[in-house]
N, C-alpha and C positions, 0 to 999 in steps of 0.2 A: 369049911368054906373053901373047897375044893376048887382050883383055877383063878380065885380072889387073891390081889395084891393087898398085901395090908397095909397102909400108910401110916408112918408113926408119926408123932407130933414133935418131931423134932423141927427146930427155928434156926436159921442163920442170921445172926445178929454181932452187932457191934458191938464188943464188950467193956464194958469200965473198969473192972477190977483184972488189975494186970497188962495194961492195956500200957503198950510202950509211945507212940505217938495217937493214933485214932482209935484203936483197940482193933481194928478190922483181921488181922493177923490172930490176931486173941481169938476174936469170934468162929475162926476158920478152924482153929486149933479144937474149942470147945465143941463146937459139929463133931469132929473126927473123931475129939477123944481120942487126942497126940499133944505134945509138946508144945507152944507156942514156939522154941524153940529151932524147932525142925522146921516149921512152917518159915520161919523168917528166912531161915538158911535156903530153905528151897526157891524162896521169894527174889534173894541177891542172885542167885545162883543164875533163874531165867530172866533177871532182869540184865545181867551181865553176860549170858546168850543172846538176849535180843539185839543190848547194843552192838555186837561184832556182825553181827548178821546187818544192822543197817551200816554201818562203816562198808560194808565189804557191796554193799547193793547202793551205796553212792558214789562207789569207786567204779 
């Protein structure tokens, strides 16, 4: 199937096992097949980018 993208049946979904507040970090992790870990960290990380960026655009 030459020039054919193949689509795999992979799902992002909300995960219950492991799941620290709604699982949605969990589920992010399970797509990737990475850490939930890392995901969370990268989570604080631009959630704590965005806040300085509006502090600084209300100044």
């Amino acid at each position: 199937m030459e020039g054919w993208i193949l689509m795999s049946n992979k799902r992002l979904y909300r995960a219950s096992q492991g799941a620290m507040i709604s699982g949605v970090c969990q589920g992010i992790a399970d797509y990737f097949k990475m850490d939930a870990t890392i995901i969370r960290l990268i989570w604080v990380v631009v959630t704590i980018f965005h806040l300085d960026l509006l502090v600084l655009f209300y100044i």
